[in-house]
C-alpha distance (Angstrom), angle and dihedral (degrees) to the residues before:
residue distance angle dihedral
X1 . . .
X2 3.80 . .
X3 3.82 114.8 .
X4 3.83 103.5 -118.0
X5 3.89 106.8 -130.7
X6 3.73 108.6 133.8
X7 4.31 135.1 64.0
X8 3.89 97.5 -34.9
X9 4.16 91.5 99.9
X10 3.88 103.2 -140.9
X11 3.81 90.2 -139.7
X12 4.07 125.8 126.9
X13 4.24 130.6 -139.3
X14 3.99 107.0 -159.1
X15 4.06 105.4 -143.0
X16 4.01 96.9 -174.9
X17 4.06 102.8 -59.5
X18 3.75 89.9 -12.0
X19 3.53 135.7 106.4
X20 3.76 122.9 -157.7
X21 3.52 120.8 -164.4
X22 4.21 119.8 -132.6
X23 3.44 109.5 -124.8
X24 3.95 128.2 -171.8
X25 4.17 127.9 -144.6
X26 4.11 107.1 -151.7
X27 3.60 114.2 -160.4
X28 3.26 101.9 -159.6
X29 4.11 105.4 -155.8
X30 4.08 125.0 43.6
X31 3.47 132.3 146.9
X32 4.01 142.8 147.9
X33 3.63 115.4 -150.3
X34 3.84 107.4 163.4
X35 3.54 132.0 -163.8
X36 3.84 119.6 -63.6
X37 3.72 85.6 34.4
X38 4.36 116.7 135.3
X39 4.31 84.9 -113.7
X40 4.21 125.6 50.8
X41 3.51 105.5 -81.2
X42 4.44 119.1 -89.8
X43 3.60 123.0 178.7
X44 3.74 121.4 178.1
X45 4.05 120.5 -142.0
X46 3.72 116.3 -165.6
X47 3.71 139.6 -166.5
X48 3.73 129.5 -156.7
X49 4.17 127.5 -167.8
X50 3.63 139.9 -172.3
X51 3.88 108.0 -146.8
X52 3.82 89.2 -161.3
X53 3.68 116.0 118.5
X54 3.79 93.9 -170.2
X55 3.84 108.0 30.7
X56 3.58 149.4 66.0
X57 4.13 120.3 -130.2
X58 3.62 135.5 -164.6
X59 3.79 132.4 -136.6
X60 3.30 144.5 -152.1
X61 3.65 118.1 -169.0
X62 4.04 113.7 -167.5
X63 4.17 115.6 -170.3
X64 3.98 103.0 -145.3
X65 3.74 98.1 -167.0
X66 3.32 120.6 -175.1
X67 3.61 107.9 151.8
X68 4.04 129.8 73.5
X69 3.70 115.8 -11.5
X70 3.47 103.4 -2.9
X71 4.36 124.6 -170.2
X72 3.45 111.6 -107.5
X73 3.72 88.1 -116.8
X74 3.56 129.8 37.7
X75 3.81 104.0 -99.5
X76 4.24 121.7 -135.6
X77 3.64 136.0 -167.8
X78 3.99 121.5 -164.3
X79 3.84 118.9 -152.3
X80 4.13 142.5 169.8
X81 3.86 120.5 -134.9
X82 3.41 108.8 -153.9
X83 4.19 109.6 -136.9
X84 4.30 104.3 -63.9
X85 4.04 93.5 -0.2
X86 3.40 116.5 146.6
X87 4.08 112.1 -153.5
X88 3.91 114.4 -156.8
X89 3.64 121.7 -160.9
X90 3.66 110.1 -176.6
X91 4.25 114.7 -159.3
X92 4.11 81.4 11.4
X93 4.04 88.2 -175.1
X94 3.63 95.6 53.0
X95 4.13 104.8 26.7
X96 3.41 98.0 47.0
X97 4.08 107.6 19.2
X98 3.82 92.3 40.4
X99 4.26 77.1 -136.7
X100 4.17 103.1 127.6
X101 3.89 116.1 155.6
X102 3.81 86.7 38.6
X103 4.45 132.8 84.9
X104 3.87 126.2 -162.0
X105 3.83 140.8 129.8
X106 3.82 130.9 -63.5
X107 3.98 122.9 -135.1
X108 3.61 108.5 -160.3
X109 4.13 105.1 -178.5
X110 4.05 120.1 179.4
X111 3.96 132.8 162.9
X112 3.56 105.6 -89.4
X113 3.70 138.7 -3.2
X114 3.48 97.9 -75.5
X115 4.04 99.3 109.0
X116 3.42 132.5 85.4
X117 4.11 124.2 -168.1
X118 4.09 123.5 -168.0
X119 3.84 122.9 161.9
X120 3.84 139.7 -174.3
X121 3.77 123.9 -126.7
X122 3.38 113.9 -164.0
X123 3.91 150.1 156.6
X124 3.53 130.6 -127.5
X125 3.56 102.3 -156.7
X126 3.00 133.3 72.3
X127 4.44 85.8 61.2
X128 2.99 114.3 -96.1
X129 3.72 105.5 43.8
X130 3.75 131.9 -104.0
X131 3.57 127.5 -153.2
X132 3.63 142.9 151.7
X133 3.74 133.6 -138.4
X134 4.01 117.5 -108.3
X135 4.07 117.4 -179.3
X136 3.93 124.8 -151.0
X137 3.96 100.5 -105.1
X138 3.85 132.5 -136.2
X139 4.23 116.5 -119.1
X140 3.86 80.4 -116.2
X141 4.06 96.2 65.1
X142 3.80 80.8 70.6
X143 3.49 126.4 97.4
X144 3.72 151.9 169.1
X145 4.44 91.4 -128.3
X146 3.46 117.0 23.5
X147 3.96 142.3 158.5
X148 3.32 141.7 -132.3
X149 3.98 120.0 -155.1
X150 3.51 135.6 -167.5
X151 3.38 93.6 32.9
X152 4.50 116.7 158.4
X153 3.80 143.5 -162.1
X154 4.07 133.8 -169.0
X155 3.96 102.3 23.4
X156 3.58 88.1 31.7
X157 4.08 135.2 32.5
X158 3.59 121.2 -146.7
X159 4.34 124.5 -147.7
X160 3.89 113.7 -161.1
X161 3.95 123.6 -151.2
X162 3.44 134.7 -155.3
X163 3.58 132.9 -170.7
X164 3.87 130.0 -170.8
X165 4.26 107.2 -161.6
X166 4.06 83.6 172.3
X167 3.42 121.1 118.4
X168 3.87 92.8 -137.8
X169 4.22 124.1 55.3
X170 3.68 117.5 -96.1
X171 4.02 139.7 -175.0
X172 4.08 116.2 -128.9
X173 4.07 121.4 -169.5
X174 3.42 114.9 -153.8
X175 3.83 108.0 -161.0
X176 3.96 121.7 -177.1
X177 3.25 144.9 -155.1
X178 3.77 149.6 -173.0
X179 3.85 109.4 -131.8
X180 4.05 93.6 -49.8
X181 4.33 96.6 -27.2
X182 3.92 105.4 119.0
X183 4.23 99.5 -129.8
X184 3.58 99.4 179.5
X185 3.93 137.3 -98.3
X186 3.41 149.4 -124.8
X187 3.77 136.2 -132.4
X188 3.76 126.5 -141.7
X189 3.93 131.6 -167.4
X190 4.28 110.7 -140.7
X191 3.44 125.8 -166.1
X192 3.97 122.1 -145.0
X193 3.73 102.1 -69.8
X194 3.14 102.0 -0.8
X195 3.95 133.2 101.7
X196 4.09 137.0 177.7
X197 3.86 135.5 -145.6
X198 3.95 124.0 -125.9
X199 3.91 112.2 -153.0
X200 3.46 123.1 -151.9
X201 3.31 93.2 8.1
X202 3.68 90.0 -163.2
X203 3.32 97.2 52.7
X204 4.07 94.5 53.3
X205 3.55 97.1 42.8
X206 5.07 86.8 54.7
X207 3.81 89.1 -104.1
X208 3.98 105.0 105.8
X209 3.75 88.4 126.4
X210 3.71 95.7 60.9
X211 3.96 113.7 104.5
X212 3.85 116.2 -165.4
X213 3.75 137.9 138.7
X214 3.83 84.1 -166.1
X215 3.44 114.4 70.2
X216 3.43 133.7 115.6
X217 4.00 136.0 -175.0
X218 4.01 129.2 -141.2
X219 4.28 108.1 -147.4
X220 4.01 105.4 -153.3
X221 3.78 113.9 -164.5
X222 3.83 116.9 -156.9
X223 4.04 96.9 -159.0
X224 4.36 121.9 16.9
X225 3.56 124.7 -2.5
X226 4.06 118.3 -77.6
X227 4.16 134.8 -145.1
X228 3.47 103.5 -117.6
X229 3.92 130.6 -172.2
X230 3.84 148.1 149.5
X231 4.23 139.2 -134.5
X232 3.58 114.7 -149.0
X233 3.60 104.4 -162.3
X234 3.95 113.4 -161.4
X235 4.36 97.1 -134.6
X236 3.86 88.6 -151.0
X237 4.40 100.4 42.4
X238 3.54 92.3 20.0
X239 3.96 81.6 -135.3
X240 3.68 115.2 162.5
X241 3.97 129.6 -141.2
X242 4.05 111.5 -173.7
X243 3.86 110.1 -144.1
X244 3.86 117.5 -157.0
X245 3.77 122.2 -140.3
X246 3.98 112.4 -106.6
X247 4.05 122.8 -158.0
X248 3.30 113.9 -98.5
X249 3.58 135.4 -176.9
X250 4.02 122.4 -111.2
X251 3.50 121.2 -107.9
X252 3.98 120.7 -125.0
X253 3.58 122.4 -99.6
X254 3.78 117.7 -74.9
X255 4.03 86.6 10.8
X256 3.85 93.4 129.0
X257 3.53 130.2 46.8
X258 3.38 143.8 -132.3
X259 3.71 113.0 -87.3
X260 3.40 126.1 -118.2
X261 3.67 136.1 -166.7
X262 4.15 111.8 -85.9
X263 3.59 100.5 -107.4
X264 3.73 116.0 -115.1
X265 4.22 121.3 -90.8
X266 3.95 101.1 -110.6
X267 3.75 106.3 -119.6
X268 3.68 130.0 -159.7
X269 3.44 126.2 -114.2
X270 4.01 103.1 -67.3
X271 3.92 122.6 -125.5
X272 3.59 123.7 -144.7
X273 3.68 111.4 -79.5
X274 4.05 123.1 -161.9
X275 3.62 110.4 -121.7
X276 3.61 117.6 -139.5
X277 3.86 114.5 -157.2
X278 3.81 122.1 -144.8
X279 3.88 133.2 -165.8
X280 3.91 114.2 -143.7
X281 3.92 114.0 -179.8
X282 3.78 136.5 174.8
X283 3.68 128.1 -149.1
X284 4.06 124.0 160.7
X285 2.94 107.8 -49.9
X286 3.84 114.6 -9.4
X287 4.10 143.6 57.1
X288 3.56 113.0 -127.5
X289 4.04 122.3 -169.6
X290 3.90 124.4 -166.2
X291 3.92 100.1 -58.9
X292 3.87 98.2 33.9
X293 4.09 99.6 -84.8
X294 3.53 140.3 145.0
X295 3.51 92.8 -145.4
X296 4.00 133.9 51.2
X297 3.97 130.0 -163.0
X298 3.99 125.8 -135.6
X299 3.49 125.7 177.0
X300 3.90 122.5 -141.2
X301 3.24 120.7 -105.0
X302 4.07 92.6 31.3
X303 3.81 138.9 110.6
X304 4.04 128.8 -117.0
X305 3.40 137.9 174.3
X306 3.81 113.3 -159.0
X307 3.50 117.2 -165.9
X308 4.14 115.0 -169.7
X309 3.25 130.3 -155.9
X310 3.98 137.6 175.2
X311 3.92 120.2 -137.9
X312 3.29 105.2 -168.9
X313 4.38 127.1 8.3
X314 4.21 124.3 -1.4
X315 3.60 108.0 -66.5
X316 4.10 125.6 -170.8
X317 3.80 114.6 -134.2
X318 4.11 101.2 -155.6
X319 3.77 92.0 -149.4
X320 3.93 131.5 -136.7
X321 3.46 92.5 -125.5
X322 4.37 87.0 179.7
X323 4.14 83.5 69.4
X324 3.87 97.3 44.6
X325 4.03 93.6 -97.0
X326 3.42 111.2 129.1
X327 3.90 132.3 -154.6
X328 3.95 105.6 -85.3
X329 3.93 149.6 -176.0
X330 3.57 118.0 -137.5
X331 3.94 111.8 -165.8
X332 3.53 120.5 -173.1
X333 3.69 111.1 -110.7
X334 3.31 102.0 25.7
X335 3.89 124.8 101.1
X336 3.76 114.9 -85.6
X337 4.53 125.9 -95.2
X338 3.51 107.5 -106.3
X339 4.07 100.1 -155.2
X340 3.91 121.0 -179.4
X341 4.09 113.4 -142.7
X342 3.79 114.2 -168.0
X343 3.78 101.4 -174.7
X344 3.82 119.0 -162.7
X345 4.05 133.9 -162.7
X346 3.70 84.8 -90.2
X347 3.85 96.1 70.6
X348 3.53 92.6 50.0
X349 3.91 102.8 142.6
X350 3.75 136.5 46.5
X351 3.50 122.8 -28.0
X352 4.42 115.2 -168.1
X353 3.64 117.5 -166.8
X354 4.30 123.3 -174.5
X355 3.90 137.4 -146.9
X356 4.26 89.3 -110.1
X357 3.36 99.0 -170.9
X358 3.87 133.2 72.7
X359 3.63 111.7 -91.4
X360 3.44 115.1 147.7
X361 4.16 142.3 -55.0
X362 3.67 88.3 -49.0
X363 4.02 101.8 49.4
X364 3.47 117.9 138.0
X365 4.06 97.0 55.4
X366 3.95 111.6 162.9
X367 3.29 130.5 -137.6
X368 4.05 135.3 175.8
X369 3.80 151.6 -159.3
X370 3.75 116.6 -151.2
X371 4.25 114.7 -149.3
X372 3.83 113.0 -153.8
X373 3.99 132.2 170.1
């Protein structure tokens, strides 16, 4: 049997001759970053429900922030759900922690087992919103090994979380792979209640170039058992899936190896190959190509070198990393990106790229480049 050391509180309410266990909900993933913030603006709205049909339950909601500006002490809010209320709180981090600019975890812990927590994460820009689903979790979905599936690189970018609901520090190594390739890791140090989040975790760990939709990570903890979980950010939508961390089992000593850089695809001796140039600029709130359009055509199989360029305040260029673009900040004044996008018969089809970071009433504008034979 597990040794219970993290957010299940091993306190007791006496009902008559009965003993009722307290049990705490983790959600693993809050923040409020509004608009006019440095990153795109996330808010998280949460809802919390008491099952009972014949009971009353009490709450205690503690804000573990430990991302951005953070309060000096971890702020708490106490509440009663009457029997099958549901309680919203909409922007939780900022509305009822008075914690904006900042992200963390939420401890909701009640009497019981009567109350169920689920929340929405989502963006408001690019229009229409984007969001992803994130549930209030059990102490038992954490663990010492566990696994993240489904996890994707080049047409997509994936964030991972981790959360430490121990009362004493820990370190977690997050080690990927690509189907069964060994890509590397990273290590992190957590203090007691406290957690981080690594984006791009393919970028961190020197494997940026790596394109999969079949990867998966294993999350090691060296002390108590840790809330683990994944974003996989579409690069082209930016729709969100959230990917829970599994149990997993711990591989022997000496069972992986030591990564090593993918070796590179032979090539054949390369032909001279035309290069055509294209102008991509920014202005509040619209991309323009050369002509004035939203929209730009490529063929497959040809060369182009896309130089950017902001005329007027910063502007984020997403990136379609499947094409060769890659995600970009264009600051006015400075000299313009020069990016080189080789697209192939594979990214035949539309391609939509977004302003992704904050830059006015308007942010979020869309533009495209369409690949055809």
């Amino acid at each position: 049997m597990k040794k219970i050391t993290y957010s299940l509180l091993l306190c007791t309410v006496a009902f008559g001759s009965r003993l009722v266990l307290a049990e705490t909900l983790t959600l693993p993933a809050v923040t409020s970053l509004p608009v006019g913030s440095a990153a795109s603006p996330f808010f998280s709205d949460v809802r919390v429900f008491n099952t009972s049909y014949m009971s009353a339950v009490s709450v205690t909601a503690v804000y573990r922030c430990f991302l951005g500006t953070c309060p000096p002490a971890a702020p708490q809010v106490s509440f009663v759900l009457a029997p099958r209320e549901s309680r919203a709180f909409d922007d939780i981090v900022l509305a009822t922690f008075n914690a904006s600019v900042s992200g963390g975890a939420v401890e909701f812990t009640s009497a019981g087992t009567a109350v169920r927590v689920t929340s929405r994460l989502f963006s408001t820009a690019p229009f229409p919103t984007v969001g992803m689903f994130i549930p209030g979790v059990k102490s038992s979905e954490a663990h010492t090994t566990s696994v993240l599936t489904q996890l994707a690189n080049g047409a997509f970018r994936t964030n991972v979380g981790v959360y430490n609901g121990n009362d004493s520090g820990t370190t977690a190594t997050i080690k990927l792979f690509n189907g069964t390739a060994f890509l590397g890791e990273q290590t992190v140090s957590l203090g007691p209640r406290s957690g981080t989040q690594i984006n791009r975790i393919f970028d961190v760990i020197g494997q940026g170039a790596v394109t999969s939709t079949n990867s998966h990570a294993v999350v090691e903890s060296d002390g108590g058992p840790l809330f683990t979980y994944a974003a996989v950010i579409d690069n082209a939508t930016t729709d969100p899936i959230f990917v829970l961390g599994a149990e997993d089992e711990r591989g022997p000593a000496g069972s992986i190896p030591t990564a090593t850089p993918p070796l590179p695809t032979p090539t054949p001796t390369p032909t001279p190959v035309a290069i055509t140039v294209v102008n991509l600029t920014a202005e509040q709130f619209q991309w323009r190509f050369d002509g004035g359009g939203t929209s730009f055509t490529m063929r497959a199989g040809q060369v182009y070198e896309v130089h950017m360029r902001t005329l007027d305040v910063i502007h984020g260029f997403s990136g379609l990393p499947e094409i060769g673009l890659q995600q970009a900040a264009l600051q006015p004044g400075s000299a313009e990106i020069v990016e080189i996008a080789r697209p192939t018969a594979a990214q035949i089809g539309t391609h939509s790229f977004v302003c992704d970071i904050v830059c006015g009433s308007g942010h979020g504008f869309r533009g495209s480049i369409q690949v055809t034979q």
